[in-house]
C-alpha positions in Angstrom: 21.5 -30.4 5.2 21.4 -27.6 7.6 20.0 -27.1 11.0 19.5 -23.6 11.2 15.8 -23.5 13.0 16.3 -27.5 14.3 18.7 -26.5 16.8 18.0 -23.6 19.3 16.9 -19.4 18.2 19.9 -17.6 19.3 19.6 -15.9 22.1 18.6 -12.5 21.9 17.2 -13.5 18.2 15.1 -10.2 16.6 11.9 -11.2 15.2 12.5 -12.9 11.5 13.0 -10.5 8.4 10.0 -12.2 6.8 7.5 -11.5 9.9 9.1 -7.8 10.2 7.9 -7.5 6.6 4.6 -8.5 6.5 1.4 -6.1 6.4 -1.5 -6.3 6.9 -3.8 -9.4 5.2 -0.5 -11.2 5.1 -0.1 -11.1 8.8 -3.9 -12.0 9.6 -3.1 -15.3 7.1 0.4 -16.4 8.1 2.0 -15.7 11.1 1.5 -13.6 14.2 1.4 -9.6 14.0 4.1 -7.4 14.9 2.0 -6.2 17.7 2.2 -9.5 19.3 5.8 -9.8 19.2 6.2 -6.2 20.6 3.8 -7.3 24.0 6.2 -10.3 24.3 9.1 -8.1 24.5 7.3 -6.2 26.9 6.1 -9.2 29.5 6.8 -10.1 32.4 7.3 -14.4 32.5 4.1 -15.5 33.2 2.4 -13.0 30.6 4.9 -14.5 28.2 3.3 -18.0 29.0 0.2 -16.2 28.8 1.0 -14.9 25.6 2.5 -18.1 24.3 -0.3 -20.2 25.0 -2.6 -18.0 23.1 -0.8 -17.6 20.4 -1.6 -21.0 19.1 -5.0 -20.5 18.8 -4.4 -17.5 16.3 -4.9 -18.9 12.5 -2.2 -17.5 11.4 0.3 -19.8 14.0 3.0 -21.4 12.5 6.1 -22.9 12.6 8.1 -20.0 12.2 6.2 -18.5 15.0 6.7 -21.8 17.3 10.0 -21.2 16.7 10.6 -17.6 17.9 7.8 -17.3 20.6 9.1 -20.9 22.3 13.0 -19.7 22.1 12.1 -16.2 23.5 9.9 -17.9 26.3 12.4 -20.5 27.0 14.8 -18.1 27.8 13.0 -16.3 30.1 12.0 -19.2 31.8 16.0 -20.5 32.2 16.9 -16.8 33.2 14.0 -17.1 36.2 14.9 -20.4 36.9 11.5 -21.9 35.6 12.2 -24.1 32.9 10.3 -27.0 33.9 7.1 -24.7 33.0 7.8 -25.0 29.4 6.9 -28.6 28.7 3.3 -27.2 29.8 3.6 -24.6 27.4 4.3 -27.1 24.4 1.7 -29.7 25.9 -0.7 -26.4 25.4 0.6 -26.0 21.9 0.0 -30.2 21.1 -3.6 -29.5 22.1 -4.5 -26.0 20.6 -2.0 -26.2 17.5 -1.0 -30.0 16.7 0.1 -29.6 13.1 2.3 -26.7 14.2 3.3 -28.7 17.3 4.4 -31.2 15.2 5.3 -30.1 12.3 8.4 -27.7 14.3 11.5 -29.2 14.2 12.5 -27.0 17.5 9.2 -27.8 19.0 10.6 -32.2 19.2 14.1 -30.6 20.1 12.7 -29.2 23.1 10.9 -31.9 23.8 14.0 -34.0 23.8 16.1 -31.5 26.0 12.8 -31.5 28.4 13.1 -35.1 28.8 16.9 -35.3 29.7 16.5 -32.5 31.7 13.3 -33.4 34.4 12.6 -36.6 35.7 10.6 -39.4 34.4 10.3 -38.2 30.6 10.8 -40.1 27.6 13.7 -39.8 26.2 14.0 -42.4 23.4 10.8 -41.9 21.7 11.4 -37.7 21.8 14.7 -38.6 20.1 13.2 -40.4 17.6 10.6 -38.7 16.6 13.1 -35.3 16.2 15.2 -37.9 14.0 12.6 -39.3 12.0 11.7 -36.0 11.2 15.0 -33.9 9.8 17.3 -36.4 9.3 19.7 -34.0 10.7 23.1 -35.7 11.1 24.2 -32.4 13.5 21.0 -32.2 15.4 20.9 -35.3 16.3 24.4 -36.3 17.0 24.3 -33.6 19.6 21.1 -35.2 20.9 22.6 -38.5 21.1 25.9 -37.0 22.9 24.1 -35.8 25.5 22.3 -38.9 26.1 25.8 -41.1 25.4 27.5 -38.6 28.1 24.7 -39.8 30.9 25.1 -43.4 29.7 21.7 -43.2 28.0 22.9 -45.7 25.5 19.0 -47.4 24.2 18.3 -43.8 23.9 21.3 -42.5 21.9 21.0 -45.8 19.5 17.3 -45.3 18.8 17.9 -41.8 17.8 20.7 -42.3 15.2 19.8 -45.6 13.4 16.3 -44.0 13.1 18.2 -40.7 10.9 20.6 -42.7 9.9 19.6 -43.5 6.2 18.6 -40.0 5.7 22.1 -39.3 6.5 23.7 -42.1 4.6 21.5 -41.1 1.0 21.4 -37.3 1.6 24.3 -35.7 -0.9 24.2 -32.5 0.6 26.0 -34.2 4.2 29.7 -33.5 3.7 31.4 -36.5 4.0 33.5 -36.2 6.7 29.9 -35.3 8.8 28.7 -38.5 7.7 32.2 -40.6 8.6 32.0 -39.0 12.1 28.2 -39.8 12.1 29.3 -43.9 11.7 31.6 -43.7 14.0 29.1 -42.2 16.5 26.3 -44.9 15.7 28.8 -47.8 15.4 30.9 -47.0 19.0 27.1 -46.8 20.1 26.0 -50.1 18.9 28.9 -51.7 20.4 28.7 -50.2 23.7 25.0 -51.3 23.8 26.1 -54.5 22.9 28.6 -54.7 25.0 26.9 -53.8 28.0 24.6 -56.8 27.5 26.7 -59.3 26.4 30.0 -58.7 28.0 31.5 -61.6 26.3 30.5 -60.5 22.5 31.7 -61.8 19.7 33.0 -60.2 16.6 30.4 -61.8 14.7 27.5 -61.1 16.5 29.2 -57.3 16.8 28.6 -57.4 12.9 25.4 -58.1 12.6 24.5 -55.5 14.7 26.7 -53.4 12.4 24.9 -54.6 9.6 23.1 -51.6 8.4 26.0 -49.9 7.7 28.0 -52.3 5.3 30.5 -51.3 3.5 30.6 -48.1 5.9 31.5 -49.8 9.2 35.0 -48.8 9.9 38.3 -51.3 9.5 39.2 -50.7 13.4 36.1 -52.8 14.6 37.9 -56.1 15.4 40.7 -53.9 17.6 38.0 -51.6 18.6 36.0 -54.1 20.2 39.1 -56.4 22.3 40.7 -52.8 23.8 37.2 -51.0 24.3 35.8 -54.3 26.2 39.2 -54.4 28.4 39.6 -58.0 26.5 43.5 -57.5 25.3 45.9 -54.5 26.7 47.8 -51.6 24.1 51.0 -53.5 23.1 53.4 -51.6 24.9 56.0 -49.5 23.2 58.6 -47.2 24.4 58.8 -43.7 23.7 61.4 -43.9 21.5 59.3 -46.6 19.6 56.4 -44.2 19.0 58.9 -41.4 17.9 60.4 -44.0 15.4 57.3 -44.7 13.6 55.8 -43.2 10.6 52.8 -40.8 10.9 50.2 -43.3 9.5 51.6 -45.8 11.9 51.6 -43.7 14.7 47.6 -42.4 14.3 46.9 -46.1 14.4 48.4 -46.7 17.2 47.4 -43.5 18.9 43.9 -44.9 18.3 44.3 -48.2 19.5 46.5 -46.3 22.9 42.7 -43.9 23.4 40.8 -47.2 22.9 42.8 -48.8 25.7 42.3 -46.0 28.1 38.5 -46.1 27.8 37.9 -48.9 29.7 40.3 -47.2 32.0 38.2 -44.4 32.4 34.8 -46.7 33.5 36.9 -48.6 36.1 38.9 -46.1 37.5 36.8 -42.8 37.3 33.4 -44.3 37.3 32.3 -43.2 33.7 29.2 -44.9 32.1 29.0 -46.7 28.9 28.6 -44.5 26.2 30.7 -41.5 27.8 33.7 -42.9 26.9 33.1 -42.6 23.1 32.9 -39.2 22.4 36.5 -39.0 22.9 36.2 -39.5 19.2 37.1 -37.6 17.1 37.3 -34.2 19.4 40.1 -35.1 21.9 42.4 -36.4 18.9 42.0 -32.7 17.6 43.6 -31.7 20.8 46.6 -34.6 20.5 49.5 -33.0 18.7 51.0 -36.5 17.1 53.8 -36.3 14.7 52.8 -32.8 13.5 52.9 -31.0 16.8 56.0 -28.6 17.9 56.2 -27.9 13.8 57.3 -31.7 13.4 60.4 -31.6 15.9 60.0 -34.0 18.9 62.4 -36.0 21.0 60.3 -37.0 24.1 56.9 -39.3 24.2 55.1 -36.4 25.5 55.9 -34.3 22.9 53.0 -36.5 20.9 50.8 -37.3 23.8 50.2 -34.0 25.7 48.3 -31.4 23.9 50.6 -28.8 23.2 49.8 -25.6 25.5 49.2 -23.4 23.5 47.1 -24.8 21.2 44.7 -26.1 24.8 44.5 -22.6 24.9 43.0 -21.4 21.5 40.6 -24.7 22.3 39.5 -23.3 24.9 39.2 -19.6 24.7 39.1 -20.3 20.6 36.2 -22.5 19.8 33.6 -21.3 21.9 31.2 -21.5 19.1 32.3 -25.5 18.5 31.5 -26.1 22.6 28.3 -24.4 22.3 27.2 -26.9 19.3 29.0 -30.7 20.9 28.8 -29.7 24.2 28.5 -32.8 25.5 32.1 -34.0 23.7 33.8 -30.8 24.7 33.3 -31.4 28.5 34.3 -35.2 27.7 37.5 -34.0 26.2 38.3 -31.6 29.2 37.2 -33.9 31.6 39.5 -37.1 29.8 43.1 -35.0 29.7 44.0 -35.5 33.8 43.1 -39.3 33.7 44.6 -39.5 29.8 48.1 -37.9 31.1 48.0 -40.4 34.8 47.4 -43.3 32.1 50.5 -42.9 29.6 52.1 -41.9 32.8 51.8 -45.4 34.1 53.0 -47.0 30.9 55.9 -45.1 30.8 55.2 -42.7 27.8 55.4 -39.6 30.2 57.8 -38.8 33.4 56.0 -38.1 36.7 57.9 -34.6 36.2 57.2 -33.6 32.7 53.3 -35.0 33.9 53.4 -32.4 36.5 54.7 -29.5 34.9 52.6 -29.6 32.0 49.4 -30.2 34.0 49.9 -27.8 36.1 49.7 -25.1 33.1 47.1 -26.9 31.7 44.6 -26.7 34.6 44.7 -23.6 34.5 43.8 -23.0 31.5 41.0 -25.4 31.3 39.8 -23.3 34.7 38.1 -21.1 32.0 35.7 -23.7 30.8 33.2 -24.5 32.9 31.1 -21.5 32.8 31.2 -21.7 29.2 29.2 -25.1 29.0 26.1 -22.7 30.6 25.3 -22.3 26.7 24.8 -26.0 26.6 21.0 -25.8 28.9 22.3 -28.8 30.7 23.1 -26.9 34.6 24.3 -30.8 35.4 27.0 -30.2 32.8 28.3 -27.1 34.2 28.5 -28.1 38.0 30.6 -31.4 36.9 32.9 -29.4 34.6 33.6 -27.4 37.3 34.1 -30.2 40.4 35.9 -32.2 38.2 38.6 -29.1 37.6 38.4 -27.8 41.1 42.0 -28.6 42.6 43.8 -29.9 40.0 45.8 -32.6 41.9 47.3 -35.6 39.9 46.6 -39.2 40.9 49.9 -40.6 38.9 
C-alpha cells in the first residue's frame, strides 16, 4: 500500500501529467484548468489563498486538485512564515467542497500536522480519521511518531489501533513494515498503560495486547520489567558480550536499550512515548557482532556506532530523515546519553567515551538543519540545542 499523495506534494511538485494533459471539456468536468495553475504560480501569498479558496467552488474540484493547490499554498505560507493561515484555508474547503475535503487523504494529513503544530487542536480525532481512511501503515506511523516524540501517547494509540487491521489483512504491506508497525502500536500500548498504572501487570499488559495475538512480540515480559525501571540489565563484562554468539548478543543488546529507556525519562527529562522510537532506527546505527568486518576486542567495538557508518547516516539517508523524522532526531538525540550509560556500567572507558564522541559530535553537527523538511520548526531548534557544545556528562 503506498502513500504517494497521503504524505506531502514534494516541494517544487509541477502540475500532474494527467492535468497538463487535459483539454478542453475534460478540464471544465474534472479538474481545474491550466490557466488556474499558471495564476497560482504567478501570486503573491494572499492571492494564492485567494485563489485557493475559490477553487473549491469550481465543479470540476477534486482531490487531485486539493492535493496540488494545498501543497503549493502550504509552502508558500511556511516560506512567509504564515502557516497557521492554512487551517482557514481547509476550513473554507470543508464548507465549499466537503466531499473533496474529505475524501483527500493529504487534506486529514494536514489537518493532523495543523493540530500538532498550533495550540488547542485536536489531535486524536485528526489522527484517526487520516487512519480510518488509508490504512496506511507509513503515513500513519510517522503521524504517530510525532505525537509519541511529544509524549502524545492517547493520541499516537488512537491513530494506530484505528489502521491497524487494515494493516494486519492488507497483502500488499511487506512484512517487515507490518513487524515494525507492532512494535510501534505494542511499545505504545504499554507506555499508555504504564503511565496509568505504574504497577502493571503482565496480564493486564496482555489484554491490552489483545488485538494483536499471535503477533505480539516474545520480548513483552522483559520489555515490560526493564522499560518500567522494575528489574536492572544483568550486568556483564565486556569480554562477556564479546564471548557470546550473535543471536545472543542482539538479545541482550535489546534488553541493554530497554534498560536505558527509563534512563533517558529520569535523567534527561524525556516523556513517555519518546523513548520508543529508539526502535528499530538506533539499532541500525549499533554495529554489534558484524561491525569492524566482524573483528572486535573491546565492548565498544559493539556499542558505539562505528564512525564512519554515523556518517553515511547522516549525510546518507537524508531521504529516510525526511520520511521518520521524528525517530531520526530520537536516534541523534539518544547516542550522548546511550554512550554516558554503558559508560557507567563499565562497557566503555571514560577515554575511548571521549574520543569517539568527540568525532561523533561533529558529525551529527550537520543534522539539525536537515530536520527543517520535517514542518515541525520545534524539532529543529531541539536538534540543534541538544548538539550545541557537545560536552559529556560521564
Amino acid at each position: 500500500m503506498g502513500n504517494e499523495r497521503h504524505d506531502k506534494a514534494p516541494r517544487g511538485q509541477r502540475l500532474p501529467a494527467d492535468l497538463r494533459e487535459r483539454t478542453g471539456s475534460e478540464r471544465d468536468e474534472s479538474g481545474l484548468p491550466l490557466a488556474f495553475y499558471e495564476r497560482l504560480a504567478e501570486a503573491s501569498v494572499d492571492e494564492k489563498l485567494a485563489l485557493a479558496r475559490e477553487a473549491a467552488s469550481h465543479p470540476g474540484f477534486d482531490e487531485e486538485d486539493a492535493f496540488e493547490v494545498g501543497s503549493r499554498v502550504e509552502e508558500a505560507l511556511i516560506a512567509a512564515d504564515r502557516y497557521a493561515e492554512f487551517e482557514g484555508l481547509l476550513d473554507a474547503w470543508k464548507e465549499r467542497a466537503p466531499k473533496v475535503h474529505d475524501a483527500e487523504p493529504a487534506v486529514r494529513t494536514w489537518r493532523v500536522e495543523l493540530a500538532l503544530r498550533l495550540p488547542g487542536r485536536e489531535v486524536k480525532g485528526a489522527l484517526v480519521s487520516v487512519a480510518r481512511l488509508t490504512g496506511d501503515a507509513e503515513l500513519v506511523s510517522r503521524l504517530a511518531e510525532w505525537c509519541l516524540f511529544r509524549g502524545r501517547l492517547d493520541e499516537a494509540r488512537a491513530g494506530l489501533m484505528e489502521a491497524w487491521p487494515r494493516v494486519r489483512d492488507d497483502d500488499t504491506v511487506a512484512e517487515w513494515t507490518r513487524v515494525d508497525y507492532v512494535t510501534r502500536s505494542v511499545l505504545t500500548c504499554m507506555d499508555v498503560a504504564l503511565r496509568e498504572s505504574p504497577d502493571l501487570s503482565l496480564a493486564d499488559l496482555y489484554a491490552h495486547l489483545a488485538p494483536f495475538a499471535r503477533a505480539v512480540p516474545h520480548w513483552v515480559k522483559a520489555g515490560l520489567a526493564l522499560r518500567a525501571g522494575r528489574e536492572q540489565w544483568l550486568r556483564k563484562t565486556g569480554q562477556q558480550l564479546l564471548a557470546l554468539s550473535s543471536e545472543s548478543f542482539f538479545e541482550e543488546q535489546r534488553s541493554l536499550v530497554m534498560a536505558f529507556e527509563p534512563e533517558l525519562r529520569v535523567r534527561h527529562g524525556w516523556p513517555w512515548g519518546r523513548t520508543q522510537l529508539l526502535f528499530p532506527e538506533f539499532f541500525q546505527l549499533l554495529p554489534g557482532p558484524f561491525g569492524h568486518d566482524g573483528r572486535m576486542e573491546r565492548a565498544m567495538e559493539l556499542l558505539l556506532p562505528v564512525l564512519s557508518d554515523l556518517d553515511h547516516w547522516v549525510r546518507g539517508m537524508v531521504e529516510e530523515r525526511t520520511l521518520h523524522p521524528h525517530v531520526h532526531a530520537a536516534t541523534a538525540l539518544a547516542l550522548r546519553p546511550w554512550g554516558e550509560f554503558v559508560c557507567r556500567l563499565g562497557l566503555v572507558k571514560e577515554v575511548e567515551l571521549a574520543a569517539w564522541w568527540q568525532q561523533a559530535w561533529h558529525i551529527l553537527s550537520a543534522l539539525p538543519e536537515q530536520f527543517i523538511a520535517s514542518d515541525d520548526p520545534l524539532l529543529v531548534g531541539e536538534v540543534r540545542s541538544s548538539l550545541q557544545g557537545g560536552q559529556l556528562d560521564a
